[in-house]
VOVEX-655526 format. One line per field, with one value per residue (C-alpha): residue in one letter; x, y, z. Coordinates in pm, 1 decimal. Example, Ala and Ser with C-alpha at 12.3 -4.5 7.8 and 13.67 -1.06 7.14 Angstrom:
BEGIN
residuo: [a;s] $
xx: [1230.0;1367.0] $
yy: [-450.0;-106.0] $
zz: [780.0;714.0] $
***
This chain:
BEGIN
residuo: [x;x;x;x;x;x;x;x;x;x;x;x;x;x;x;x;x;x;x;x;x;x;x;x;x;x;x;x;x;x;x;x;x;x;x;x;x;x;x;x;x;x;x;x;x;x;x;x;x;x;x;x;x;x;x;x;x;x;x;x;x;x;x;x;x;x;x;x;x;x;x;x;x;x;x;x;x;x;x;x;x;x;x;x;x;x;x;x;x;x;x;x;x;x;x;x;x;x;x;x;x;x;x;x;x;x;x;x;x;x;x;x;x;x;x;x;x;x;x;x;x;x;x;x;x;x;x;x;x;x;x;x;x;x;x;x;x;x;x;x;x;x;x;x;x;x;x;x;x;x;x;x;x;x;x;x;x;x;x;x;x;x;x;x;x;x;x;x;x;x;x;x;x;x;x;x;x;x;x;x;x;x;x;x;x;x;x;x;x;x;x;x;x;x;x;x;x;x;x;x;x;x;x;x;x;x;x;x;x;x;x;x;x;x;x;x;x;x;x;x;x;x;x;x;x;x;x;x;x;x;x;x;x;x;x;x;x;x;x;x;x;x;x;x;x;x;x;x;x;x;x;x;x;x;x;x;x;x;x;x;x;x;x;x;x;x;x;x;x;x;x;x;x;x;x;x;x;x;x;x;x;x;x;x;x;x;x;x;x;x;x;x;x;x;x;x;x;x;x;x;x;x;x;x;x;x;x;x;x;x;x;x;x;x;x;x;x;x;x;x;x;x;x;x;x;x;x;x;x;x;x;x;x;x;x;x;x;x;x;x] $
xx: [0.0;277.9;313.9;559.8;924.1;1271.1;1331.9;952.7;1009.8;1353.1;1187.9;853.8;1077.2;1344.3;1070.8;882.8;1215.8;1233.0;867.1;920.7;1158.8;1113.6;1261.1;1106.7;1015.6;967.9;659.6;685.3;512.0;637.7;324.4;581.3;873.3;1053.2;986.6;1314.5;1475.9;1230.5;1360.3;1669.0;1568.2;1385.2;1692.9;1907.9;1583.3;1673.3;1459.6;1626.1;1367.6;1260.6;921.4;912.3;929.1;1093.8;1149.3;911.3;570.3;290.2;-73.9;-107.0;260.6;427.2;603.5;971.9;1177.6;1432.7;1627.4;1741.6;1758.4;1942.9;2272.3;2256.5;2229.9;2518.6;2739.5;2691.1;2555.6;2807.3;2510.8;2456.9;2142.2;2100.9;2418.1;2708.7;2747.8;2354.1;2394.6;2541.8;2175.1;2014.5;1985.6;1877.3;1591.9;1499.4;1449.9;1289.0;1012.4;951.4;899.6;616.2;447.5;482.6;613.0;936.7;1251.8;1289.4;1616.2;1647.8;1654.4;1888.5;2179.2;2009.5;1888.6;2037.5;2173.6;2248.3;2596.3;2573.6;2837.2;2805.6;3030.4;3373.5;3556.1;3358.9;3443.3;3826.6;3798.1;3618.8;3843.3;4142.0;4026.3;3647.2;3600.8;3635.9;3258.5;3093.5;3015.0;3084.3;3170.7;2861.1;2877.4;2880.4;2490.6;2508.7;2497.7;2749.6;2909.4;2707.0;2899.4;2707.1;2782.7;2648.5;2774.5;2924.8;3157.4;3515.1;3707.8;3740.2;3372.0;3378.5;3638.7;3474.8;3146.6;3275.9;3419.0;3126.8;2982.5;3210.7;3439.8;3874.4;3947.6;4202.8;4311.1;4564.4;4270.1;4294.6;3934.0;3857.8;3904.9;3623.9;3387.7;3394.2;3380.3;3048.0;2888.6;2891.8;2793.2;2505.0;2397.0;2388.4;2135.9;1876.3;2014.4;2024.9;2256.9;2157.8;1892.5;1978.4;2250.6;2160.8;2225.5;2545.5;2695.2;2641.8;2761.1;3083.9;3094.4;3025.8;3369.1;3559.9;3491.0;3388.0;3178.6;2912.9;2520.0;2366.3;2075.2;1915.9;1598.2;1555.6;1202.7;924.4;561.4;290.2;-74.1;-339.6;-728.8;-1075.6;-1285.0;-1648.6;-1501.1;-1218.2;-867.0;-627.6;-258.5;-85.3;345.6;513.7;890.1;1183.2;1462.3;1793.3;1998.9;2320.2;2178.8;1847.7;1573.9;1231.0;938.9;630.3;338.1;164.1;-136.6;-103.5;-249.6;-106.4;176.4;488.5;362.9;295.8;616.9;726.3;547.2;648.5;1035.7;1014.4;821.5;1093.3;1389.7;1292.2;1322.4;1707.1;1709.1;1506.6;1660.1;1466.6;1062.1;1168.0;1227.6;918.7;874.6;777.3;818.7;758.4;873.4;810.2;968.4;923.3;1246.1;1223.7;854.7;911.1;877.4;522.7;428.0;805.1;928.5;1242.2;1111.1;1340.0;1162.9;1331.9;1279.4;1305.2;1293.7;1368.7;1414.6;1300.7;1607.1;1744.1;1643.6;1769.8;1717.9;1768.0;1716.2;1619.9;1567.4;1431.1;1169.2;931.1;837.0;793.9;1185.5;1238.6;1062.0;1235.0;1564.9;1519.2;1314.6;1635.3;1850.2;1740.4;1661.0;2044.7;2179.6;1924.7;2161.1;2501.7;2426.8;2596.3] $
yy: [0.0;219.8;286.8;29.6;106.0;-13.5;-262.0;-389.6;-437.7;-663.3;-878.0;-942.9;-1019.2;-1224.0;-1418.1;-1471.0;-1546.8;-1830.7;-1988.8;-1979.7;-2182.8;-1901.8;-1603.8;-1255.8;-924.0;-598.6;-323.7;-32.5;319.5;681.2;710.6;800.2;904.6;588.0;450.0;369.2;284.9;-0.7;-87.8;-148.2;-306.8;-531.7;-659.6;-626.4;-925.5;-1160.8;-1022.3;-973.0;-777.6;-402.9;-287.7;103.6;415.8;646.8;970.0;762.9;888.6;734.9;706.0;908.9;1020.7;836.0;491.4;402.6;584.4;370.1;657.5;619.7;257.6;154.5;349.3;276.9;-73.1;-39.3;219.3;179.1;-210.3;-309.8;-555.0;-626.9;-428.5;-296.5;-315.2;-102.6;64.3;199.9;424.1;717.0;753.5;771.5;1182.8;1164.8;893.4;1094.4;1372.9;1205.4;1079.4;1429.7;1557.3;1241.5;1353.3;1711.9;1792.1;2032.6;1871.3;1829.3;2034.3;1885.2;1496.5;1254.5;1172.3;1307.7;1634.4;1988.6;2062.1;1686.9;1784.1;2122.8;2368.4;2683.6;2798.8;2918.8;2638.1;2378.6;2468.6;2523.4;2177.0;1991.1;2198.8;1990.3;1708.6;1616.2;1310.3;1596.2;1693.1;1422.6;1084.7;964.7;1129.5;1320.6;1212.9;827.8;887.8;1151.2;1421.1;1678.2;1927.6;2258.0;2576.6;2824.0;3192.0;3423.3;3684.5;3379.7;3272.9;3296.7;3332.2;2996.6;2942.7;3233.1;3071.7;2682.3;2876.6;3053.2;2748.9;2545.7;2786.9;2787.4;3093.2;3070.9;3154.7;3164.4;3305.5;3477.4;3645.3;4019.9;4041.0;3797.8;4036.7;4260.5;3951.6;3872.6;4215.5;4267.3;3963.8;3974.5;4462.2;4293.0;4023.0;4309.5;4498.1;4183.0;4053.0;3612.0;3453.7;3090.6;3033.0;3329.7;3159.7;3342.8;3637.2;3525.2;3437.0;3789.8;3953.2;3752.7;3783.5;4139.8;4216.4;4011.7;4067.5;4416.2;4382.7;4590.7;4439.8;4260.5;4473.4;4772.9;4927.8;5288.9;5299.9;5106.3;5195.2;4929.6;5071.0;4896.9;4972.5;4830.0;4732.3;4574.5;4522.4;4298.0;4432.8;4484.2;4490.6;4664.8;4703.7;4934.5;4880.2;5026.7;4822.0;4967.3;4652.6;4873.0;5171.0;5057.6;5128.1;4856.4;4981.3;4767.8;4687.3;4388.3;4300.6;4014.7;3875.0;4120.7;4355.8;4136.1;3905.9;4206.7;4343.8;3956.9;3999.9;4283.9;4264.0;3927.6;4089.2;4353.9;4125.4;3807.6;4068.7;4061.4;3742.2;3446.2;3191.0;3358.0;3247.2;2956.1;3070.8;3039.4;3162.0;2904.6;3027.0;3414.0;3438.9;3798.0;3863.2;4163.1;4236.5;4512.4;4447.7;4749.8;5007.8;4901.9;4940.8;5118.2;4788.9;4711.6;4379.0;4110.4;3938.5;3561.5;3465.0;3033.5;3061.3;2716.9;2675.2;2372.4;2218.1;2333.1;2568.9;2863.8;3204.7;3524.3;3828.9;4171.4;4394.6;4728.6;4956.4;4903.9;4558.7;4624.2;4749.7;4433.3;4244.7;4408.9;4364.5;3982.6;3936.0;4111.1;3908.7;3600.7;3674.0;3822.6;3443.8;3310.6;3468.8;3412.3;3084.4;2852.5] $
zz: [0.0;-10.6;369.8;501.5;553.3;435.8;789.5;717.0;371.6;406.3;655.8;457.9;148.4;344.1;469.3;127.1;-21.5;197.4;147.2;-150.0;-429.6;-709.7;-782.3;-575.1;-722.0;-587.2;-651.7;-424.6;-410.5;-284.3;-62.8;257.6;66.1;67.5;-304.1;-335.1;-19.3;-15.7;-327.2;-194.3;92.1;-96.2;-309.3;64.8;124.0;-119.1;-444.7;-777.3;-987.6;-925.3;-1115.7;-1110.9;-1383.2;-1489.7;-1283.1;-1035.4;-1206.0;-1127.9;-882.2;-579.5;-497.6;-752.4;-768.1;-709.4;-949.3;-1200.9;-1217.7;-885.7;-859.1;-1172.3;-1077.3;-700.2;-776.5;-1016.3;-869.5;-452.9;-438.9;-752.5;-847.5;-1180.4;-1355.0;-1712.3;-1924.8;-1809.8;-2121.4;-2119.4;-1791.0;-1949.9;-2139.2;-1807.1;-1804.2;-2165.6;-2091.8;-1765.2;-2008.5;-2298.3;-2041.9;-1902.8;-2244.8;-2363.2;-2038.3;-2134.6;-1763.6;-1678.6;-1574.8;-1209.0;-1163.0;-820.3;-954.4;-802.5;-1055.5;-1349.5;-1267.7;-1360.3;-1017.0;-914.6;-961.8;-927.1;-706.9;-564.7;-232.1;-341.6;-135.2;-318.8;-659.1;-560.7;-430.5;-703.0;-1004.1;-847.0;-706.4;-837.2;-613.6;-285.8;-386.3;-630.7;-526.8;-883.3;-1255.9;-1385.3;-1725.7;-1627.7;-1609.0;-1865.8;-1687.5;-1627.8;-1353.2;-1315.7;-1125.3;-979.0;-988.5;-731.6;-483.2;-285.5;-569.0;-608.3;-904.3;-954.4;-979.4;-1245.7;-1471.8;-1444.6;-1500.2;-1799.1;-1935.7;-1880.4;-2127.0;-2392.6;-2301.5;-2285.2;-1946.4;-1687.0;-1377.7;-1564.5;-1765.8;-1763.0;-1734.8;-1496.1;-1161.5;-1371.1;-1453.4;-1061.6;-932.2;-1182.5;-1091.5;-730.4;-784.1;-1015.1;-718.5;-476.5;-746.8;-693.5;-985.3;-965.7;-1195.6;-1074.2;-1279.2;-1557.7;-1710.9;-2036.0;-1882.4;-1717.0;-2050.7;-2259.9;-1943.1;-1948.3;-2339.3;-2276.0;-2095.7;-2253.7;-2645.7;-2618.4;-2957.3;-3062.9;-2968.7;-3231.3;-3225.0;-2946.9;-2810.1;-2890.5;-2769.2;-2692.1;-2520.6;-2358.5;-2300.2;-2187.8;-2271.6;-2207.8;-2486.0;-2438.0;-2084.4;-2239.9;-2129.3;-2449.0;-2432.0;-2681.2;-2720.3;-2940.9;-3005.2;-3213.8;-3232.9;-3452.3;-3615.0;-3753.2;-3979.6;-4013.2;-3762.0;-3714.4;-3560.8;-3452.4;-3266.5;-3118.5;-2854.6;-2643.4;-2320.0;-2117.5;-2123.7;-2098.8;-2400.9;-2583.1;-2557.0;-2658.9;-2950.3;-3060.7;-2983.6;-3221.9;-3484.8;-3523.5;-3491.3;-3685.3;-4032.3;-3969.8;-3720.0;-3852.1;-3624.5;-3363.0;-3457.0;-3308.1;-2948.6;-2732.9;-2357.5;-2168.1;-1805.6;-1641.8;-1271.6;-1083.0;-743.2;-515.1;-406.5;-110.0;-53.8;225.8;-10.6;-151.9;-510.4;-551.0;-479.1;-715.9;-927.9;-1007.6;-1371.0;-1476.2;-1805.9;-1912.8;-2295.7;-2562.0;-2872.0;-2890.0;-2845.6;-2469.3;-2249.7;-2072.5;-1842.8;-1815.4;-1564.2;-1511.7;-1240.8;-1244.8;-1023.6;-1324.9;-1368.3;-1722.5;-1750.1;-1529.5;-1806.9;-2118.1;-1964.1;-1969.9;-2307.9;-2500.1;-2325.1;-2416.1;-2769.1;-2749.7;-2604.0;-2863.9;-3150.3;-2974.0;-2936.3;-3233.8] $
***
């Protein structure tokens, strides 16, 4: 029924096991958490088959999750389970699931989600960039996945050049520009600004200082109104966007006043950007940063845009949400074209 737990589960199997000449199976359920440590307990009991799914969907709270259970049985109870050489597809079955059942990735996932192997305090990422063991439990990639450093006001430089490398940027400690990547990251986190989950926005900032190359396109004005008509409320966005010498100016409604500005922003850019009608917005987060100064509150806006392909996020932060909002949306259409 879901309920028992792992010392209950070992006995009833140990004792099935030995009424009975066959070979014992194990069903469990995540009703109390403990979907997979039954699991376990039930192989620790004498069975030799686990029944589950994938990322542990299923009734009520879920069932217990292969994801989990195929590398602990291979990696921490060296037992044999699927073939050796399948495990590094594990992250891209986990996904592959989650996108049949049209649900977002759990970032928080054991072994195959984003920040399963993720770092973030300065000492850990000085530790795992020279000695990897100090911090992981076992190599990322041998489940597919892969090492994710964190960059916040807590980092070091060291979590600054893994970051930047991560991401597809030459970097050192010897880099002239490094002292000014770290020193802007940590005046940006003291803004509001959260580079955790605005990785987008991490990477133009670090391309920013480093290649000092002119922006792909800019806003030289935009305007969002909003009016009532046959009590429906109608958002409408206005933007002019310069790409070189030549200046785009248009105008879209939308649902409200950030997916107005959306749609206008693309409309204007996908004339000189095509690449770009692919990229959707699939997630709009809003948090009121110094709530003590009411509806002056500085707004922090993240942004998770795809392309269809992989996902990312960017940030903005302004008194005016809509600023807040702009800020992000250029961003990300901005990673969308640096992006190879």
């Amino acid at each position: 029924n879901g309920g028992c737990v792992p010392a209950e589960v070992e006995r009833i199997t140990a004792f099935a096991k030995s009424k009975l000449a066959t070979r014992i199976g194990i069903h469990t359920h995540d009703d109390v958490g403990v979907g997979v440590a039954n699991a376990l307990a039930g192989l620790a009991g004498g069975a030799t088959h686990v029944q589950g799914t994938i990322n542990g969907y299923g009734e009520r709270t879920g069932n217990c999750s292969l994801t989990s259970v195929i590398p602990l049985v291979h990696f921490k109870l060296n037992k044999k389970g699927v073939p050796a050489a399948s495990l590094p597809k594990l992250k891209e079955l986990s996904d592959f699931v989650d996108e049949i059942a049209n649900l977002r990735h759990d970032p928080r996932r054991p072994w195959v989600g984003q920040s399963a192997f993720a770092h973030k305090g300065g000492m850990h990422v000085h530790a795992i960039d020279r000695v990897a063991r100090s911090y992981e439990h076992i190599d990322p990639e041998s489940v597919g996945n892969h090492r994710r450093v964190l960059v916040s006001d807590m980092s070091g430089r060291t979590n600054v050049v893994m970051k930047a490398r991560e991401l597809g940027f030459e970097l050192s400690n010897e880099t002239p520009e490094l002292r000014t990547i770290t020193a802007r990251v940590k005046e940006l986190e003291g803004q509001g600004y959260e580079f955790e989950a605005a990785e987008g926005s991490l990477a133009l900032l670090i391309k920013r200082l480093l290649e000092h190359r002119e922006l792909p396109f800019s806003i030289d004005g935009y305007h969002v109104s909003m009016r009532r008509d046959s009590g429906i409320s109608i958002c409408q966005a206005v933007v002019k966007v310069q790409v070189g010498d030549i200046f785009e100016h248009t105008v879209a409604e939308g649902d409200g006043p950030v997916n107005a500005l959306d749609g206008a922003l693309r409309a204007a850019l996908v004339r000189f950007f095509p690449k770009l009608k692919k990229i959707k917005l699939i997630d709009y987060k809003v948090r009121i940063l110094d709530s003590g100064t009411g509806t002056a509150a500085k707004t922090r806006v993240l942004i998770q845009s795809t392309d269809g392909k992989e996902e990312w996020g960017t940030v903005g932060v302004h008194d005016n949400i809509i600023e807040a909002s702009l800020q992000a949306l250029v961003d990300s259409m901005e990673y969308a074209l640096m992006r190879k």
